[in-house]
Every structure is written in C-alpha cells, then in structure tokens.
C-alpha positions as CSV (number, residue, x, y, z in Angstrom):
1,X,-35.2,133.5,-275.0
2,X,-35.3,134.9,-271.3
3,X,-37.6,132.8,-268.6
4,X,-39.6,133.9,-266.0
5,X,-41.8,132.5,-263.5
6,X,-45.4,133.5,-262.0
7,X,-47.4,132.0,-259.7
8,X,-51.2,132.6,-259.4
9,X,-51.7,132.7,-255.4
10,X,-54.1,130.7,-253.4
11,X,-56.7,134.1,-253.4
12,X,-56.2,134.0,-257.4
13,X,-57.4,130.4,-257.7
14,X,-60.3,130.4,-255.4
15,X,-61.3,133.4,-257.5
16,X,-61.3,131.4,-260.7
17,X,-58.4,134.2,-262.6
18,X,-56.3,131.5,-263.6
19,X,-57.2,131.4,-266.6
20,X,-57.1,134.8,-267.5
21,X,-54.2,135.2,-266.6
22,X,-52.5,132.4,-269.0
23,X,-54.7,134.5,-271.6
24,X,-53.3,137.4,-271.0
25,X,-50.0,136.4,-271.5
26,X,-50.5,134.3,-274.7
27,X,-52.2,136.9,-275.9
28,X,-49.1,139.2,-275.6
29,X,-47.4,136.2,-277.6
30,X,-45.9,134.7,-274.6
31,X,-44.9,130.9,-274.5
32,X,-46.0,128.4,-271.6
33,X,-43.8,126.1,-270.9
34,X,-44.4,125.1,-267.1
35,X,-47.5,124.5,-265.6
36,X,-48.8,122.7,-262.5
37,X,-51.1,123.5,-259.7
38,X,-49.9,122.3,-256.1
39,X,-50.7,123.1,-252.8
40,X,-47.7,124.6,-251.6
41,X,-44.9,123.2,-248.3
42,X,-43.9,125.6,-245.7
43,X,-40.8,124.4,-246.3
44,X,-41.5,125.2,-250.3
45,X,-42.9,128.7,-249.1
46,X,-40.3,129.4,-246.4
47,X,-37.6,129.0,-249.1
48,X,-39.6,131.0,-252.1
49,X,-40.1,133.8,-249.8
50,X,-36.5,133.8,-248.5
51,X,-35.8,137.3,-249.0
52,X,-39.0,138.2,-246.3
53,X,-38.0,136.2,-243.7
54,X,-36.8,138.7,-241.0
55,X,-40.0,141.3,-242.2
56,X,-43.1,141.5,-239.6
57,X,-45.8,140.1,-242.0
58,X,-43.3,137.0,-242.8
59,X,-45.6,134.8,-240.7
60,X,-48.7,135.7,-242.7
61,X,-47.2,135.6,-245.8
62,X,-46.1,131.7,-245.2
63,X,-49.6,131.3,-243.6
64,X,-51.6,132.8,-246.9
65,X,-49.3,131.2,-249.8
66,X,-49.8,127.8,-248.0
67,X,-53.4,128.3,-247.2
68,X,-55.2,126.8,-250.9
69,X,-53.5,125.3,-254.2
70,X,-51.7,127.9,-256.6
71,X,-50.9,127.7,-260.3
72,X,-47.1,127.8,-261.1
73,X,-46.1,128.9,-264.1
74,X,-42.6,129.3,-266.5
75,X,-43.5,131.3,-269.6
76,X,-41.0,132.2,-272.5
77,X,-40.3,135.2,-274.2
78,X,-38.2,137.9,-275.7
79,X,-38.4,140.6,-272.5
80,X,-41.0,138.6,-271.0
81,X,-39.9,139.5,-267.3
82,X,-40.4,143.7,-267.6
83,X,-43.5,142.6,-269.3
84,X,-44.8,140.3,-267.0
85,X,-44.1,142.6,-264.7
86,X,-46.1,145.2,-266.5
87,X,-49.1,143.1,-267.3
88,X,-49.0,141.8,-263.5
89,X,-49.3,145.7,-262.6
90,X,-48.2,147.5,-258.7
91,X,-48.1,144.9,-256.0
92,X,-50.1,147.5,-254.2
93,X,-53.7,146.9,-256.2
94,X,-54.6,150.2,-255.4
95,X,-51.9,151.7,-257.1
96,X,-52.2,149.2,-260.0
97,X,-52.7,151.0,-263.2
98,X,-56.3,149.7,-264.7
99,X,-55.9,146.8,-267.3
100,X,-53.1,145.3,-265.0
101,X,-54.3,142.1,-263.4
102,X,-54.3,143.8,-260.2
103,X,-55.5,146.6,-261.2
104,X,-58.2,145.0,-263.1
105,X,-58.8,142.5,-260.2
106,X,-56.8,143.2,-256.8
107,X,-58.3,145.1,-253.3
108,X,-55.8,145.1,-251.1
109,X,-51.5,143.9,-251.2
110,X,-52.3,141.2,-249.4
111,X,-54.5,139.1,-251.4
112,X,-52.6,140.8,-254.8
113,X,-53.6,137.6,-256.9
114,X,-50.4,137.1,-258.6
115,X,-46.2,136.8,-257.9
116,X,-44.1,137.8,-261.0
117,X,-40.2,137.4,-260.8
118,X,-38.4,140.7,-261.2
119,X,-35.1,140.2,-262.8
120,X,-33.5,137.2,-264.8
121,X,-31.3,135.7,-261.2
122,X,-34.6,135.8,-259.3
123,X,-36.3,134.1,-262.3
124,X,-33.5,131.3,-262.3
125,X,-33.8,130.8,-258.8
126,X,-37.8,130.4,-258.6
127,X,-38.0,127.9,-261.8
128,X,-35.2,125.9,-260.4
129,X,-37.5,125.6,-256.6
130,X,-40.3,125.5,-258.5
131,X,-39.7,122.6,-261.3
132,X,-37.5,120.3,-262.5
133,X,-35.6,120.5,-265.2
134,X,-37.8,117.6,-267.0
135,X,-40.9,119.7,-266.0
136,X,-40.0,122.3,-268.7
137,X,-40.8,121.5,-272.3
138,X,-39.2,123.3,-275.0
139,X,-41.3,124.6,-278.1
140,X,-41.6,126.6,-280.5
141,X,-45.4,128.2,-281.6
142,X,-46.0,128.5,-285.0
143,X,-46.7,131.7,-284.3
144,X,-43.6,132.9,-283.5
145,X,-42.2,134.7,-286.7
146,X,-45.1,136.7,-286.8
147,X,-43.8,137.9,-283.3
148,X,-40.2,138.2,-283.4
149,X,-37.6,139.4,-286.2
C-alpha cells in the first residue's frame, strides 16, 4: 500500500477544515494512520520546504507555516498520492476545480489550506521529517475488501 503525507496549514486550522478534510479522504476509502497537530519549528519548516529555499516568497512561506498549529497527516492507500492530489485540487484556488478542497474552500495560493506530497520519494521524505517510525500504526479497516480486489 503506497503512503502519503498532507498537512492541513495554519489558515486550514484556524478555519475549522480539519475535519473535513480527514472526511473527505475516508470517505474515498482512504486509511489514517498518522495524526498529530503541532505548532511547527523553523528549523522543521526550513527543512519541509527545502526545495523553496532560494525562491523570493521563501521568507513568507517559513513565516506563514510557522505562524499557528497545523494538522499532520500519513494516510494509506492503493494510488492515494494522484488522488490526494486530486481531492486536494490546483495549489492556485482560483484555478481549483469546484469540489476540490481548494476549490471548495481556497482564495488565494497563499493561504491554499492544505500541502499534499506529489510523488512516492517526496512522500518518504515528508513522513520520515514528519513522524517517527513508532508514530505510524498499521491497520487494516474492515472495510477494506469492499474497496480493493
């Protein structure tokens, strides 16, 4: 079973969306298996953001992500990056399809709501900053054969 990560961001919690978003990934059929909120290090940002650090709105970014608690999330799931992804929608809310989270709930790219990993390395990477290996718990729904063949 792939792995991905998601994080709700600071603008996402003090907007009370956390919980729809862990709905609408169970309801997809998803599995949660990582959870904790946390107010977030600069050093923890700096490193999560990595791949930003010599773009303009690096500073802000760090300033923003560090700014109120997020939710950080490992959910489970046969293609559950792409669809993450999808249900996530355009980091750009006004491009967002409707029905996305930020289409359904983002203004602008800068309070987006939401971080998704976008392949299976990223994914690894982000869990492994994120949590510890005894963070992660293992299980298997009951309603997994009525998902998956």
């Amino acid at each position: 079973m792939e792995r991905t990560f998601l994080m709700v961001k600071p603008d996402g919690v003090q907007r009370c969306l956390v919980g729809e978003v862990i709905r609408r990934l169970e309801s997809k059929g998803f599995t949660l298996v990582g959870l904790k909120m946390l107010g977030v290090s600069k050093e923890l940002a700096e490193a999560h953001y990595d791949v930003h650090k010599e773009r303009p709105f690096f500073p802000g970014l760090i300033q923003f992500i560090t700014s109120g608690p997020v939710v950080a999330m490992v959910w489970e799931g046969e293609g559950v990056i792409a669809s993450a992804r999808k249900i996530i929608g355009a980091t750009n809310p006004l491009s967002a399809e409707p029905g996305t989270i930020r289409g359904d709930y983002g203004v602008t790219v800068g309070r987006n709501l939401i971080h998704g990993s976008d392949a299976p390395e990223t994914a690894q990477n982000e869990i492994s900053l994120w949590f510890k290996p005894e963070e992660l718990v293992s299980w298997q729904p009951a309603l997994t054969t009525w998902l998956y063949e």
